[in-house]
C-alpha positions in Angstrom: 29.0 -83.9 -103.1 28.9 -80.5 -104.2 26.5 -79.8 -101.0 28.9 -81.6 -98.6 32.4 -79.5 -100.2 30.0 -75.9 -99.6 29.4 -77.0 -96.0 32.5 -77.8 -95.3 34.3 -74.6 -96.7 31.2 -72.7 -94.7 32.0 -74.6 -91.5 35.8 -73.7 -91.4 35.7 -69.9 -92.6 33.0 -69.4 -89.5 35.3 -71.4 -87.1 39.0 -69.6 -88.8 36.8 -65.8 -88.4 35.9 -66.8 -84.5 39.7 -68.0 -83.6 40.8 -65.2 -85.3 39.0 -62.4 -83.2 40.9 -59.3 -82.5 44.6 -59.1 -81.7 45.4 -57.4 -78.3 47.2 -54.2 -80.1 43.4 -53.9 -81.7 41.8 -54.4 -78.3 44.2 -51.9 -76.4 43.2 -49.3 -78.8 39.7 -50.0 -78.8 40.2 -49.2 -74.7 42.3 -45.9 -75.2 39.3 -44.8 -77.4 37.0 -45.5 -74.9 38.6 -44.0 -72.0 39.3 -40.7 -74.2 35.7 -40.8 -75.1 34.7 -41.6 -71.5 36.8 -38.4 -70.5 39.2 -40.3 -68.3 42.6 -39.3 -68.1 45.6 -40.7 -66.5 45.4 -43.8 -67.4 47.3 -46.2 -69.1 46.5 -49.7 -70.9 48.1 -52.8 -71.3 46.6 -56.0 -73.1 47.2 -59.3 -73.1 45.1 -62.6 -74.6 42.4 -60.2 -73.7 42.7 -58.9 -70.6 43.4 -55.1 -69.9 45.9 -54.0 -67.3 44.6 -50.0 -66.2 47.9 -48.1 -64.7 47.9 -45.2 -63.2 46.6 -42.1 -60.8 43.4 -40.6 -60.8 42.1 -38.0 -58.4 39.5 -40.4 -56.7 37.9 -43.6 -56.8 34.8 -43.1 -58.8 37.3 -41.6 -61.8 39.2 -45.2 -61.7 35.7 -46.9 -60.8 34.8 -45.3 -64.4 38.0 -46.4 -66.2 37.5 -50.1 -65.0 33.8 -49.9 -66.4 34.6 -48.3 -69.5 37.4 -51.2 -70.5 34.9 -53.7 -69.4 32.2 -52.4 -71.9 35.2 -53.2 -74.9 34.1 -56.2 -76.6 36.5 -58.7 -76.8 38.0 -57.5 -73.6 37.9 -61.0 -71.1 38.8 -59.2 -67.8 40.1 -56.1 -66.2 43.2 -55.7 -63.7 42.5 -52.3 -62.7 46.1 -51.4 -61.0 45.1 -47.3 -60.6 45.8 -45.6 -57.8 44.1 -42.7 -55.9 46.1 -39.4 -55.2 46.3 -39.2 -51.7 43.8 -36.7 -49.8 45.6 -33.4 -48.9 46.6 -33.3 -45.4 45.3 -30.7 -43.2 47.7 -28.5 -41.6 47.7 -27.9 -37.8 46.9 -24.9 -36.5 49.8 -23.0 -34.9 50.4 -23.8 -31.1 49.4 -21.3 -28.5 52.9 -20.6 -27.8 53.5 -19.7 -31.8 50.5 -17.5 -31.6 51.7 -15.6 -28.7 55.0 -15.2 -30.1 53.6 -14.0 -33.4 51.4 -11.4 -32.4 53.5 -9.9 -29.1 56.7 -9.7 -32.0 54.5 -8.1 -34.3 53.1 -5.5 -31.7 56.4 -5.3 -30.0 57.6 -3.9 -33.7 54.7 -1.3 -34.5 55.6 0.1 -31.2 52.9 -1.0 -29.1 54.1 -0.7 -25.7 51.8 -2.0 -22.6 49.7 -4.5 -25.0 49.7 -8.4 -23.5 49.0 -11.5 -25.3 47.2 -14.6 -23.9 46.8 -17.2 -26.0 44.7 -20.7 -24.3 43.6 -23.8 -26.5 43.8 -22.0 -29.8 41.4 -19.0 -28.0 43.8 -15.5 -28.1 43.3 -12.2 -26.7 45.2 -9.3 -26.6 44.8 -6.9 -23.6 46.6 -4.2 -21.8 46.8 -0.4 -22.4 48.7 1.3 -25.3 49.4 4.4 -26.0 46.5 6.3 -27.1 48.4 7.8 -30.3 49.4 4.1 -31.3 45.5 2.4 -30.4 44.3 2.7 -33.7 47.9 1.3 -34.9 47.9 -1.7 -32.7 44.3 -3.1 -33.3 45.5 -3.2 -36.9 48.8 -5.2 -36.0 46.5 -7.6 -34.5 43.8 -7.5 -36.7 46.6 -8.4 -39.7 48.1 -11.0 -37.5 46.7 -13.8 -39.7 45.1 -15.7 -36.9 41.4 -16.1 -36.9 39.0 -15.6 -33.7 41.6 -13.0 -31.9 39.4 -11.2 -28.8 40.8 -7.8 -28.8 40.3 -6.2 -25.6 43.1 -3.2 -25.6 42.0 0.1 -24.5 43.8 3.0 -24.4 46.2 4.5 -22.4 47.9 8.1 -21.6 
């Protein structure tokens, strides 16, 4: 009888410590840990009846690849919504149209004093001709030199 009570108790402590398990505030924190230890950041955690909900923007999918792994290596953790998001990719900025680029560099020319000079300015390709004054050359290959746009052809020469 005594055999049968022991058996008994030992069968229902065994079955009351596996229901028990660990409570979802345990389990979020167990994730938290394991992203900080992971070095992920920007990401939150949510966790119900054992599954984590990630939140959140990373800068790229493998950092939110690694947050979804790292709550999936949790024990106790059933599933994983991962609901991250990527920061959008920076958008490249058009280059100026040939009309800007004209208007750019004659203005800035036109302003230093450099009488005579001509801007061209063809599917992004510019070049500056014409003949300036020789006491302002050195002056106006500067000016377009400084202009800020790359791959300028400079053919001025100078003048009287």
């Amino acid at each position: 009888m005594k055999i049968k009570f022991l058996t008994i108790l030992s069968i229902a402590a065994v079955a009351f410590l596996a229901a028990c398990g660990k409570s979802d505030a345990d389990l979020q924190k167990a994730v938290q840990d394991k992203l900080a230890a992971d070095k992920v950041t920007g990401v939150s955690v949510a966790v119900s009846n054992g599954v984590a909900t990630l939140s959140g923007e990373v800068a790229d999918i493998t950092v939110k690849n690694k947050a979804e792994a790292s709550a999936r290596a949790v024990e106790g953790i059933k599933s994983v919504t991962n609901n991250v998001t990527t920061r959008p990719l920076p958008v490249a900025t058009p280059a100026a149209s040939d009309q800007a680029q004209t208007g750019k560099i004659t203005e800035d020319l036109k302003k230093a004093g450099c009488t005579g000079a001509t801007v061209e300015a063809k599917d992004g390709a510019v070049t500056v001709s014409g003949e300036v004054p020789d006491a302002k050359y050195a002056e106006c290959v500067q000016v377009v030199m400084q202009s800020g746009i790359t791959g300028i052809k400079n053919e001025l020469k100078k003048g009287k």
